[in-house]
Short mmCIF file of the C-alpha atoms (twelve columns), coordinates in Angstrom:
data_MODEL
# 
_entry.id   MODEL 
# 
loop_
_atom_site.group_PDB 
_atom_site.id 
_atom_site.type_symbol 
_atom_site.label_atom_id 
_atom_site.label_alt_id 
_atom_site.label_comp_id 
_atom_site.label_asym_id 
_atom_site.label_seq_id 
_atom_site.Cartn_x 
_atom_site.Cartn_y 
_atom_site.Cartn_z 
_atom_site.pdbx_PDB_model_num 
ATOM 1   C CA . UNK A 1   109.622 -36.225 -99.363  1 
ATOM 2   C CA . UNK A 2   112.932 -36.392 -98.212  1 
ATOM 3   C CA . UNK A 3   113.960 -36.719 -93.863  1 
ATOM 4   C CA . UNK A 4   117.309 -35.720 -92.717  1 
ATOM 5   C CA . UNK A 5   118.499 -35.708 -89.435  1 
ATOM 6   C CA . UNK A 6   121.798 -34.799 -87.670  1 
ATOM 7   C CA . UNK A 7   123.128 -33.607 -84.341  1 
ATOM 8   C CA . UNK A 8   125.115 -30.408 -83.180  1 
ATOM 9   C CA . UNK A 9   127.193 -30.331 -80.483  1 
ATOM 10  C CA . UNK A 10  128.252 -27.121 -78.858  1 
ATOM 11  C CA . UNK A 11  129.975 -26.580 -75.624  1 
ATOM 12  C CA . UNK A 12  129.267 -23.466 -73.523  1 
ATOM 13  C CA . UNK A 13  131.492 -21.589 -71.750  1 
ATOM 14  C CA . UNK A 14  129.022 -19.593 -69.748  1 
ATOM 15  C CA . UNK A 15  126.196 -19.985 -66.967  1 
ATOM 16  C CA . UNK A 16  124.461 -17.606 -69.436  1 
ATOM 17  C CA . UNK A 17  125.229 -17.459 -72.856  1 
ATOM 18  C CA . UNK A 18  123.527 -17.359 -76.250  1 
ATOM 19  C CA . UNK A 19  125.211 -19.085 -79.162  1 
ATOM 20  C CA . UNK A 20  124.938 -18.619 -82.858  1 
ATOM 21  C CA . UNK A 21  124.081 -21.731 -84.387  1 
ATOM 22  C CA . UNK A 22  122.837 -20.458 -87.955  1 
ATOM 23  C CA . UNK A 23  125.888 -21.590 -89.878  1 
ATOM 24  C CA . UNK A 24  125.780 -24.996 -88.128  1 
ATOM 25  C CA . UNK A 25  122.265 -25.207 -89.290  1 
ATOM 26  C CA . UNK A 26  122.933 -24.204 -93.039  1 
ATOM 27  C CA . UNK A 27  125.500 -26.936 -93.289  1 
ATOM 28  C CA . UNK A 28  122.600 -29.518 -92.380  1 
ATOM 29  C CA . UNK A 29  120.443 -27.925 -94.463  1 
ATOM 30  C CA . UNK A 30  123.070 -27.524 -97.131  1 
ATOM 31  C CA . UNK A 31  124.346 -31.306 -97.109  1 
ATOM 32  C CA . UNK A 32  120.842 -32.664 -96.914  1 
ATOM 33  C CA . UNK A 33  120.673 -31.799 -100.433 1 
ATOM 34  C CA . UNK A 34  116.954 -30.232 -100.406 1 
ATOM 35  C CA . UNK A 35  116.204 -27.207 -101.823 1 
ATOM 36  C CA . UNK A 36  112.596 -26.709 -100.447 1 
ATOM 37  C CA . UNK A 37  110.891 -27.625 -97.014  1 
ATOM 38  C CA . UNK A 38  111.757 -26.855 -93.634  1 
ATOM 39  C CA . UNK A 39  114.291 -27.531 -90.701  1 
ATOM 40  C CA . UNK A 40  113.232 -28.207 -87.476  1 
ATOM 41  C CA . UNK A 41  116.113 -26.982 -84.496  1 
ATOM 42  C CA . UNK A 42  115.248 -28.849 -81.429  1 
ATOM 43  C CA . UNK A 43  117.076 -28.160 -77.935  1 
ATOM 44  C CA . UNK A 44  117.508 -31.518 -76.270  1 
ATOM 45  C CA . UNK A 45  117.912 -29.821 -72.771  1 
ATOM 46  C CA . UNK A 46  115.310 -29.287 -70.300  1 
ATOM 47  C CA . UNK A 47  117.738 -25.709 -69.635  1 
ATOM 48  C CA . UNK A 48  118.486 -24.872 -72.730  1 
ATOM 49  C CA . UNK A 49  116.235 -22.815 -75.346  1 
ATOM 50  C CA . UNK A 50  116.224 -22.055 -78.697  1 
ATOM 51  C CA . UNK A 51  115.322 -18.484 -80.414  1 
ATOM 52  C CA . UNK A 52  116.050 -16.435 -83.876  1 
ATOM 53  C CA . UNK A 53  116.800 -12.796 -82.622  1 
ATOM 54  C CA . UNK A 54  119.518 -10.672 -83.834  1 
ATOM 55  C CA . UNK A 55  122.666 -11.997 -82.559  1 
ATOM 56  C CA . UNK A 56  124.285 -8.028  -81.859  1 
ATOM 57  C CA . UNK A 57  126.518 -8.050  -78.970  1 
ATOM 58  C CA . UNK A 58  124.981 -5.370  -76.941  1 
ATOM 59  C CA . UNK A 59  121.656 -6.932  -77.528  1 
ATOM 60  C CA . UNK A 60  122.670 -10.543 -76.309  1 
ATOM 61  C CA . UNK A 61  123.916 -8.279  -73.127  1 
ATOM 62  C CA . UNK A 62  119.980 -7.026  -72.543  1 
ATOM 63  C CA . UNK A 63  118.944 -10.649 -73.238  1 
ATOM 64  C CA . UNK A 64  120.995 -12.159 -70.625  1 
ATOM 65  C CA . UNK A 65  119.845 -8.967  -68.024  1 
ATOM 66  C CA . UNK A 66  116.517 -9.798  -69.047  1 
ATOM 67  C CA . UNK A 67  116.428 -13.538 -68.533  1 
ATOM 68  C CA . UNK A 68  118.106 -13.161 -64.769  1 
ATOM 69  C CA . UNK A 69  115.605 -10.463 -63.553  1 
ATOM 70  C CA . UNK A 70  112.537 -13.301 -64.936  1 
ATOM 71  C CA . UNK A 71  114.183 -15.864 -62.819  1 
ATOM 72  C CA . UNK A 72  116.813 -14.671 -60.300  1 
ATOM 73  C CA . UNK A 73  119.361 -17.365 -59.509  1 
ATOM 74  C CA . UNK A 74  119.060 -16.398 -56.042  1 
ATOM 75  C CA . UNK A 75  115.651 -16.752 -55.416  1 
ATOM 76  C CA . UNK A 76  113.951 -19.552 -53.177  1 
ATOM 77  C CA . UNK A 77  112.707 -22.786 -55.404  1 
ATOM 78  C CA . UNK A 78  111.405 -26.107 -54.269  1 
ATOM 79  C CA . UNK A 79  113.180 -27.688 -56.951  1 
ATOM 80  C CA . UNK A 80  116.597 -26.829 -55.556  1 
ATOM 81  C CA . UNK A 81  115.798 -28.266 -52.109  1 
ATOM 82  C CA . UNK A 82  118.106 -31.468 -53.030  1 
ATOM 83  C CA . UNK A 83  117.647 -33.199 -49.138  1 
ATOM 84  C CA . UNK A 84  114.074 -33.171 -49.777  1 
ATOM 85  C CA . UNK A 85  114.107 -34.955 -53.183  1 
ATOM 86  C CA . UNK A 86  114.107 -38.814 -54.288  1 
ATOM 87  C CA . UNK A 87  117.005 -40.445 -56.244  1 
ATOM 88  C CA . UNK A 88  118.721 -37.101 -57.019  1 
ATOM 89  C CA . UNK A 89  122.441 -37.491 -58.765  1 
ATOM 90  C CA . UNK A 90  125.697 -36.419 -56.815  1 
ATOM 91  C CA . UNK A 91  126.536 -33.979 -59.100  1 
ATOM 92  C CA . UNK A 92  122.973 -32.423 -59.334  1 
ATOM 93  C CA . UNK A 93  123.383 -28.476 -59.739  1 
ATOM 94  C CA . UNK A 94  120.798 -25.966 -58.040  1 
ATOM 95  C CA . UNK A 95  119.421 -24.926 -61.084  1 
ATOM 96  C CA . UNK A 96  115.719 -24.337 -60.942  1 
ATOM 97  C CA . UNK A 97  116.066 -20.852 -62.306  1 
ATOM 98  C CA . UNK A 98  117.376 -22.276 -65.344  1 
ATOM 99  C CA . UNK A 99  114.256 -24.724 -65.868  1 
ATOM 100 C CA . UNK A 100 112.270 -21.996 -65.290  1 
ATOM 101 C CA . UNK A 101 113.922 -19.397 -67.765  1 
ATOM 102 C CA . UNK A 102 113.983 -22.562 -70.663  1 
ATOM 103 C CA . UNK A 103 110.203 -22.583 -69.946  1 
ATOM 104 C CA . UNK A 104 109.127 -19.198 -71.004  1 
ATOM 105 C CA . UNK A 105 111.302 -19.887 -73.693  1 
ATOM 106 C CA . UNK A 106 111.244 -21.949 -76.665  1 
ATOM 107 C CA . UNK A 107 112.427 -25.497 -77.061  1 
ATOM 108 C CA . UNK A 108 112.473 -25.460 -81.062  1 
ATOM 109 C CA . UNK A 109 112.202 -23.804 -84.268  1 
ATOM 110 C CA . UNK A 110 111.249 -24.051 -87.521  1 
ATOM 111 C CA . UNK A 111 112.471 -22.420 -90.595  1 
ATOM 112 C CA . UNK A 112 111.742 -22.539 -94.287  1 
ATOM 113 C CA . UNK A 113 114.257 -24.322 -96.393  1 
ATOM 114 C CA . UNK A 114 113.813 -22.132 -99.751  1 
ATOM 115 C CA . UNK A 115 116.566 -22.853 -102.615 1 
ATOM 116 C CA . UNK A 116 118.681 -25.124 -100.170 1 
ATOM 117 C CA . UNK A 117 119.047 -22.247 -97.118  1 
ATOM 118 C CA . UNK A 118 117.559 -21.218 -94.302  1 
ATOM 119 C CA . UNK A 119 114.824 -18.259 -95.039  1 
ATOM 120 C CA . UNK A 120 115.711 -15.971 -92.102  1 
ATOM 121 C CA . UNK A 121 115.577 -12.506 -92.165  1 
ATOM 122 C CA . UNK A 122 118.056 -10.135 -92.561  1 
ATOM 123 C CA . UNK A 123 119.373 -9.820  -88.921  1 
ATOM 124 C CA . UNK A 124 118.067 -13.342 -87.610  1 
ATOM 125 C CA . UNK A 125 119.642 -15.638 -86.234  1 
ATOM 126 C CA . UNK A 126 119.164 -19.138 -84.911  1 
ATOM 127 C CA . UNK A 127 120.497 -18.693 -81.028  1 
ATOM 128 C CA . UNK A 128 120.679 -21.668 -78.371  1 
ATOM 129 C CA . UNK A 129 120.418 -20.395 -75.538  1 
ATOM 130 C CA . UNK A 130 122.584 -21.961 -73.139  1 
ATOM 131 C CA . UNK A 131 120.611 -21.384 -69.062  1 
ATOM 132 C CA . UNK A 132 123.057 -24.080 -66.716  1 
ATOM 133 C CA . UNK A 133 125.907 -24.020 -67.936  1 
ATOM 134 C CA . UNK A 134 128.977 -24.327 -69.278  1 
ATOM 135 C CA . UNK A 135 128.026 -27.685 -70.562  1 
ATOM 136 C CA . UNK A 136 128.259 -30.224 -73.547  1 
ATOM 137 C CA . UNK A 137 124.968 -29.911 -74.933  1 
ATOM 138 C CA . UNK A 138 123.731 -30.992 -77.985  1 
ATOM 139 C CA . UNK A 139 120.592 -30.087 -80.906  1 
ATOM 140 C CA . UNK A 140 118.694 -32.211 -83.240  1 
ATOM 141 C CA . UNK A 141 118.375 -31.016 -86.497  1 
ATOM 142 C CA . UNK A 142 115.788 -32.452 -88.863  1 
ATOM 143 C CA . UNK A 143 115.305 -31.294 -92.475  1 
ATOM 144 C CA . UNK A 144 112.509 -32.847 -94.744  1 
ATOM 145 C CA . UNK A 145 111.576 -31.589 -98.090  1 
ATOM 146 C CA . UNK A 146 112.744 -32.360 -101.633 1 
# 
């Protein structure tokens, strides 16, 4: 059996913002050269997620509305109360919302590899879910098969 493995990197634009990463996937899947197995998407953010969902614009709207009523940016969290914490970085954002939407979340994926592409259904899509940003972030992608 065959292990490939390569990283994406995206930037986001938004504080909020769901990104379709299916072509970016393909092209892993497609240079690996295998034809049948599987490919494991892997967010390698503790506030970013990972979902397939239909990537419709009006949908990604009620996605994004959803996500900020589960964890309101404005709400009161322990995690954001910076004075009180040890060793915490200059540039540290208040972002516990964000760990808390990645959590009820996913943090990978896995898809069947079937005739060298990704089996998804006909409106699926493999989404990152950007939660903090914009940012540089970046996914693993790991394809094994033969």
């Amino acid at each position: 059996m065959a292990i490939v493995h390569q990283v994406i990197s995206i930037e986001t634009h938004r504080s909020i913002e769901l990104v379709d990463l299916s072509a970016q996937v393909q092209s892993v899947v497609s240079s690996s050269g295998i034809q049948s197995g599987q490919v494991l998407v892997f967010s390698r953010h503790t506030t970013t997620a990972l979902a397939i969902n239909e990537y419709e614009e009006r949908l990604l709207v009620d996605i994004e509305t959803y996500l900020k009523k589960l964890a309101p940016e404005r709400a009161t969290y322990l995690h954001n109360d910076l004075h009180l914490r040890k060793d915490v970085p200059d540039d540290e954002p208040i972002n516990a919302h964000s760990h808390l939407m990645a959590m009820t979340l996913h943090n990978s994926e896995t898809i069947p590899v079937v005739d060298g592409k990704l089996a998804l259904g006909t409106y699926q899509s493999v989404l990152l879910c950007e939660l903090d940003g914009p940012r540089k972030r970046t996914v693993s992608v790991q394809v094994s098969g033969e």
